[in-house]
C-alpha positions as CSV (number, residue, x, y, z in Angstrom):
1,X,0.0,0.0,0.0
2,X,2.6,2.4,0.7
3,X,4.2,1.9,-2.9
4,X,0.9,2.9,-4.5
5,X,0.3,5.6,-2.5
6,X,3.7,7.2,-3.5
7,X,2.6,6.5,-6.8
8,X,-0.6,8.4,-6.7
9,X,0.5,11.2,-4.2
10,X,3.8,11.8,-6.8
11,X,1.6,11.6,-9.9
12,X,-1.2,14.3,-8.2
13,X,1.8,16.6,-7.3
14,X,3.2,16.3,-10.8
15,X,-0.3,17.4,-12.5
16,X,-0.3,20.1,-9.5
17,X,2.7,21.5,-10.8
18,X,1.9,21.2,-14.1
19,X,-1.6,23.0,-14.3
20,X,-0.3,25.7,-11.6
21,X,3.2,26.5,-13.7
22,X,-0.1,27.4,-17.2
23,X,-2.3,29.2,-14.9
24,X,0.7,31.4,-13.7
25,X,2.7,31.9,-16.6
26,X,-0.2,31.3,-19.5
27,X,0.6,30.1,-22.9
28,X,4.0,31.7,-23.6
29,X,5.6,31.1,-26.7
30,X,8.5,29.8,-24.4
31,X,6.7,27.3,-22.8
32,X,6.4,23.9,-23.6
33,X,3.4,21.2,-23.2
34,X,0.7,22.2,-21.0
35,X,2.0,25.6,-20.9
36,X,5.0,24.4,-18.0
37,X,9.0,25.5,-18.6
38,X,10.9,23.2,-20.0
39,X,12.3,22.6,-16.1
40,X,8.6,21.7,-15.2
41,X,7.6,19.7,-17.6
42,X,10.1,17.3,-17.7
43,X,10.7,16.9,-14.1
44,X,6.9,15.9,-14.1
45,X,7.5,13.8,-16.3
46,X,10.3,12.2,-15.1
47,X,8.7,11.5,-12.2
48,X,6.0,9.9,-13.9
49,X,8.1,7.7,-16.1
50,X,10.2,6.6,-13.2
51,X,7.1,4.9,-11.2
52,X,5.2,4.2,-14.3
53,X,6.5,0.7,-14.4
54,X,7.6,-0.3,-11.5
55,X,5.8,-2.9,-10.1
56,X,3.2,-2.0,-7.0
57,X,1.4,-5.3,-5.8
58,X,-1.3,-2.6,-5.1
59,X,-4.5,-3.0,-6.8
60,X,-6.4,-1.1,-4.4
61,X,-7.1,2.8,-6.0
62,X,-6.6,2.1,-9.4
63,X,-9.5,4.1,-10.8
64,X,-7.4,7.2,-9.3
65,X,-4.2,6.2,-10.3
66,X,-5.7,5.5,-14.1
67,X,-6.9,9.2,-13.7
68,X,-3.9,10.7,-12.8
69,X,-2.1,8.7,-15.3
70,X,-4.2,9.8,-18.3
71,X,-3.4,13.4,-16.7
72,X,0.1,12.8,-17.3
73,X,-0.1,11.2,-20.9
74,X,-1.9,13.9,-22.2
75,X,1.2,16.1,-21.3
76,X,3.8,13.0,-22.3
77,X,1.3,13.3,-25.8
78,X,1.5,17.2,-25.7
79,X,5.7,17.1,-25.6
80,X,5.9,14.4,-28.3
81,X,4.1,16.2,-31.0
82,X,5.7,19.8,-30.3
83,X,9.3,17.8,-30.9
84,X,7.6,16.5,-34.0
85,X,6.1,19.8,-34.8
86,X,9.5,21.0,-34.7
87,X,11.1,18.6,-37.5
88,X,8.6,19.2,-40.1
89,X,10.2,20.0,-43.6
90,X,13.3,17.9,-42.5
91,X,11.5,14.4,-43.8
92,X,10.7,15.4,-47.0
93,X,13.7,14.0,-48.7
94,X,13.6,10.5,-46.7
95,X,14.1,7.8,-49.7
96,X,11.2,5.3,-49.5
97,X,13.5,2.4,-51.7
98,X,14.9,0.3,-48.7
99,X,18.6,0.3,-49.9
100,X,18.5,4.2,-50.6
101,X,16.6,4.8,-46.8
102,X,19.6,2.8,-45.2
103,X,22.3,4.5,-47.0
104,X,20.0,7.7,-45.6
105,X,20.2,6.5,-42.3
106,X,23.8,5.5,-41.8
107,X,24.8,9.1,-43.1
108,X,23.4,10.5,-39.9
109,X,26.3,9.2,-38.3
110,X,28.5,11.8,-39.7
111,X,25.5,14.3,-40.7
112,X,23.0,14.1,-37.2
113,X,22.0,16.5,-34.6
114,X,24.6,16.5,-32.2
115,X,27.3,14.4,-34.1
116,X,31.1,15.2,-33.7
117,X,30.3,17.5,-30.5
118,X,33.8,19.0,-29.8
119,X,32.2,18.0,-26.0
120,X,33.6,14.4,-26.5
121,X,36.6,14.7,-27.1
122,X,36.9,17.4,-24.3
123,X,36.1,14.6,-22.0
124,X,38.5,12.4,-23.4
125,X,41.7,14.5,-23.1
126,X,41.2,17.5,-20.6
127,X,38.0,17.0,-18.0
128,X,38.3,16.5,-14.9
129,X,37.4,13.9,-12.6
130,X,34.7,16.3,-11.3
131,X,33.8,17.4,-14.8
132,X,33.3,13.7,-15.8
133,X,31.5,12.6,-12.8
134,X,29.2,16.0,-13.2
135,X,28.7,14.2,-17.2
136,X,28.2,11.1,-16.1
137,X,25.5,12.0,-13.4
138,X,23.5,13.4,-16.3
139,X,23.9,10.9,-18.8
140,X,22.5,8.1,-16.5
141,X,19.9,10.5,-15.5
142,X,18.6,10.4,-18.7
143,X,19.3,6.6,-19.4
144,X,15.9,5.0,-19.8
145,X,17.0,1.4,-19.5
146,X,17.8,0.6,-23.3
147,X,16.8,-3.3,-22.9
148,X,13.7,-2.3,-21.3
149,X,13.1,-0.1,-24.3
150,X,13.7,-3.0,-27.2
151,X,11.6,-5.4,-25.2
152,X,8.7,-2.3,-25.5
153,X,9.3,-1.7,-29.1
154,X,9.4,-5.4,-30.1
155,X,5.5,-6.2,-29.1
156,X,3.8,-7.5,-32.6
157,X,6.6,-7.0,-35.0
158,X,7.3,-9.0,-38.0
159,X,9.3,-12.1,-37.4
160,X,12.5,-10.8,-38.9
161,X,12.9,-7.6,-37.1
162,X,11.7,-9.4,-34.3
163,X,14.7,-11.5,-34.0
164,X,17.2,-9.1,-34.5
165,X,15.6,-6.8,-31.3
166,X,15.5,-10.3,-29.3
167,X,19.1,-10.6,-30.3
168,X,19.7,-7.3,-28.7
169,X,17.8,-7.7,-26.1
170,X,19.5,-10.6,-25.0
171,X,23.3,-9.0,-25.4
172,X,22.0,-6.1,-22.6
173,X,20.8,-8.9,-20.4
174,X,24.4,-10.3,-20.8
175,X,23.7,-13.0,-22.8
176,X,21.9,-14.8,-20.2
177,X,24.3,-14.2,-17.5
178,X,24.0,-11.3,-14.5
179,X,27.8,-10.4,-15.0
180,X,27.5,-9.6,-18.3
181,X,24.4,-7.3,-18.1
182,X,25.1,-3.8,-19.2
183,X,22.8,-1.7,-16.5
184,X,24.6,-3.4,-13.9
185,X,28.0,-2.6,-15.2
186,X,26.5,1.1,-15.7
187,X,25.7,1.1,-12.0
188,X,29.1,-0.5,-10.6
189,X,30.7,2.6,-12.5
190,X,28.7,4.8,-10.9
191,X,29.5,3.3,-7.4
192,X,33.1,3.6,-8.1
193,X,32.5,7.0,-8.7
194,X,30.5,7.7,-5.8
195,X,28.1,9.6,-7.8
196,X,25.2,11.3,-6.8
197,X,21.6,10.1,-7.7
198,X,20.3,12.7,-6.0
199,X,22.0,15.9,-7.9
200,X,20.7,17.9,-9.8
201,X,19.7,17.3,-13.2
202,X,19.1,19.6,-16.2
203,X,15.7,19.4,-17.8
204,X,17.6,18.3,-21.1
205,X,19.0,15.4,-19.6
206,X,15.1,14.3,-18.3
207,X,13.7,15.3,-21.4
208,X,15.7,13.1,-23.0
209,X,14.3,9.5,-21.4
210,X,11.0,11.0,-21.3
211,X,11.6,10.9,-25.1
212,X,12.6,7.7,-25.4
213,X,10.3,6.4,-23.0
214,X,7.1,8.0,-24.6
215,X,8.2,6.9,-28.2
216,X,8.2,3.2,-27.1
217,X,5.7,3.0,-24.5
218,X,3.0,4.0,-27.3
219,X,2.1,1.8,-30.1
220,X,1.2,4.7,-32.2
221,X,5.2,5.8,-32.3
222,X,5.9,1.9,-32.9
223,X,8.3,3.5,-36.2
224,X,9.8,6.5,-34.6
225,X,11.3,4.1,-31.2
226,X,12.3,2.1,-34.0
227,X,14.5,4.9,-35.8
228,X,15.3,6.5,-32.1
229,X,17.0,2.6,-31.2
230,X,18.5,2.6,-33.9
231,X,20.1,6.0,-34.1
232,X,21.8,5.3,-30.2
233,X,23.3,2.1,-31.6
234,X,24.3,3.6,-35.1
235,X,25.9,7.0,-33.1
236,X,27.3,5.7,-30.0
237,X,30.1,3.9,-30.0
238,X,32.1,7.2,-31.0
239,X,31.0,8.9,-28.1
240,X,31.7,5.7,-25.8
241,X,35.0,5.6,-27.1
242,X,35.9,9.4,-25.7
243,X,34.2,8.7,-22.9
244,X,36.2,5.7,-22.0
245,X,39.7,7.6,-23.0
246,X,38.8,9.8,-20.5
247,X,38.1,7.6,-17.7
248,X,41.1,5.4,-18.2
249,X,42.8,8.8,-18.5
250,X,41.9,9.6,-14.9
251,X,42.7,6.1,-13.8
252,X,39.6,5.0,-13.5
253,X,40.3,0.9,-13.4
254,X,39.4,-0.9,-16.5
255,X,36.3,-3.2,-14.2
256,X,34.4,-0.1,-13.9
257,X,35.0,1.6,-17.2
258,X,33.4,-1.6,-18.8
259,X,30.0,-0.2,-19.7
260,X,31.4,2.7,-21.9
261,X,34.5,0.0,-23.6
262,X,32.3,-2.5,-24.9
263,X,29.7,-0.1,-26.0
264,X,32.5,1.6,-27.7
265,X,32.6,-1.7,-30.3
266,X,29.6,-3.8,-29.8
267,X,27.5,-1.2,-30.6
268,X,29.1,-0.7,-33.9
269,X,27.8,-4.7,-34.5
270,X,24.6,-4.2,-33.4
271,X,24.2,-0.6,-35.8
272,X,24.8,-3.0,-38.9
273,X,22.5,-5.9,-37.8
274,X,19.6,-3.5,-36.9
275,X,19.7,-1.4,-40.0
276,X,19.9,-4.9,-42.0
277,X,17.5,-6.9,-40.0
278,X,14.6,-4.1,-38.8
279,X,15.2,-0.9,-40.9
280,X,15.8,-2.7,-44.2
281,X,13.4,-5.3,-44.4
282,X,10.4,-3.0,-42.7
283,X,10.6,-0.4,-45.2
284,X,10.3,-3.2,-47.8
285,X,7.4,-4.6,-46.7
286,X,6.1,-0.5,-46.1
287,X,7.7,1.9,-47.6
288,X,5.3,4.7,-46.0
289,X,6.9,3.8,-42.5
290,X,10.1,5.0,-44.0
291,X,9.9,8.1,-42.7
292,X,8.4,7.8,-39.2
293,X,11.5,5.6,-38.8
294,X,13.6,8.2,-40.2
295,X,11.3,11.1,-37.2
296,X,12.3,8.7,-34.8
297,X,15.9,9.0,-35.7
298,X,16.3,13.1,-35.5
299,X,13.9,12.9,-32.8
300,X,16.2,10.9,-30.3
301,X,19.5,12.9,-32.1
302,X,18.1,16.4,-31.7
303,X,17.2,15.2,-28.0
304,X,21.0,14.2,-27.6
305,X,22.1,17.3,-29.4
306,X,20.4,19.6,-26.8
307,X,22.2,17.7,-24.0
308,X,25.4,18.0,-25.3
309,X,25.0,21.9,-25.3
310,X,23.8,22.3,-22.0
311,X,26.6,20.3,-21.0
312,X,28.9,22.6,-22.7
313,X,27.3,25.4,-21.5
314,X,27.8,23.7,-17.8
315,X,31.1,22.8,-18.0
316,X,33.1,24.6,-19.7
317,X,32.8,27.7,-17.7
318,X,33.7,25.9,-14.6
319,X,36.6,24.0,-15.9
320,X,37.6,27.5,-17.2
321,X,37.4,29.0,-13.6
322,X,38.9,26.3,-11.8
323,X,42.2,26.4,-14.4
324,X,42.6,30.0,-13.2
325,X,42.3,29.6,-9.6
């Protein structure tokens, strides 16, 4: 009982906040879904997401729960389609022949938001431990549990693409095996670090698992968690390579910095099966879902991009400070 209770108190203070932030402020051209800031929203949001799964053992008070919830998913809807809204004219050039949408889609590896940040290799060869545990405290902030997400996505998919998101699946969950499972080796870095759970996060950071979290909790954005999956396995391993430089730079032991090494080259495997077994062979069969795939993509990229320029923003000044002190 105390669980659900958390559940339906938090979820009645997000929608609080939410409706209080329009009535103040009004509908701003500034302001995001429902009316809230940007901070609001998402932190509403992230609230919601983070107890929206988790298992209560509560039945009791479900009618209000359900309430509140379709409160919150009208906002979730309301964020969604502005980040849409604000990506139309991009997919008019999307290639609809399967070969040609691929060869679209790997591009965005050099040609995507938020590719080749100078932020990266910043981390890799002059942050400080501070800077990178600051980084790092966002980044798994705005982790939404990437296994968790392909076993969302995969409900009613054709067989092939099917597989090849099982396949995935079934590397995050470490083939079977709790050693090899790649939130826990995310967590055992974070330990080492001693970082803080409880810091504070910027909104861009939230907004970024609300994202993911919205596009493949809802079968209506089946396509765009499709292309959003893919784009984090066809973009990260660059980033996961700077990321681990950095780390080993700082002598961070080679246990801990696990998650970001193998990402930095199994990820480059799974980008080349997921384009071959899911993007390819579902634009075949529908060409039209070409370019919700392709949304999906930019979505989760444009997403990242805004991170990675907060992050600037953030860090840079204060590594620039603490040099001349």
């Amino acid at each position: 009982m105390i669980q659900g209770a958390h559940i339906l108190t938090t979820n009645a203070r997000s929608a609080r906040a939410l409706r209080n932030t329009k009535q103040s402020q009004g509908q701003r051209g500034d302001r995001g879904a429902a009316g809230a800031s940007p901070e609001v929203l998402h932190r509403a949001l992230s609230d919601f997401n983070r107890l929206r799964l988790q298992p209560t053992g509560t039945p009791g008070g479900w009618e209000e729960r359900l309430r509140r919830e379709y409160q919150m998913r009208l906002v979730e809807g309301s964020f969604v389609e502005a980040e849409r809204t604000a990506l139309r004219g991009r997919l008019t050039a999307v290639p609809s022949d399967p070969d040609a949408f691929v060869a679209w889609f790997e591009a965005l590896s050099d040609r995507g938001p938020g590719q080749n940040d100078p932020l990266f290799p910043w981390l890799a060869g002059a942050a400080s431990l501070a800077d990178m545990r600051w980084f790092l405290e966002q980044e798994i902030a705005g982790e939404a549990g990437f296994e968790d997400l392909v076993a969302l996505t995969q409900l009613k998919l054709p067989t092939r693409p099917k597989l090849e998101l099982a396949r995935n699946y079934w590397d995050e969950m470490g083939q079977g095996h709790a050693g090899g499972m790649h939130g826990p080796m995310l967590e055992h870095l974070a330990a080492t670090l001693e970082l803080d759970a409880r810091g504070e996060v910027v909104w861009e950071s939230l907004a970024l698992g609300n994202l993911m979290l919205a596009l493949a909790m809802n079968r209506h954005y089946t396509y765009q968690a499709i292309g959003a999956l893919g784009a984090i396995e066809l973009t990260a391993p660059g980033r996961a390579e700077h990321v681990n430089a950095g780390l080993k730079r700082l002598g961070v032991n080679g246990e801990a910095r696990r998650y970001f090494a193998l990402h930095a080259t199994l990820d480059v495997r799974h980008s080349i099966a997921w384009n071959r077994e899911v993007l390819r062979p579902l634009v075949a069969a529908d060409p039209a879902c070409a370019p919700l795939i392709a949304e999906g993509a930019l979505l989760r990229l444009r997403a990242g991009a805004r991170c990675f320029e907060r992050y600037r923003a953030e860090l840079w000044p204060r590594s620039s400070s603490a040099q001349r002190s």
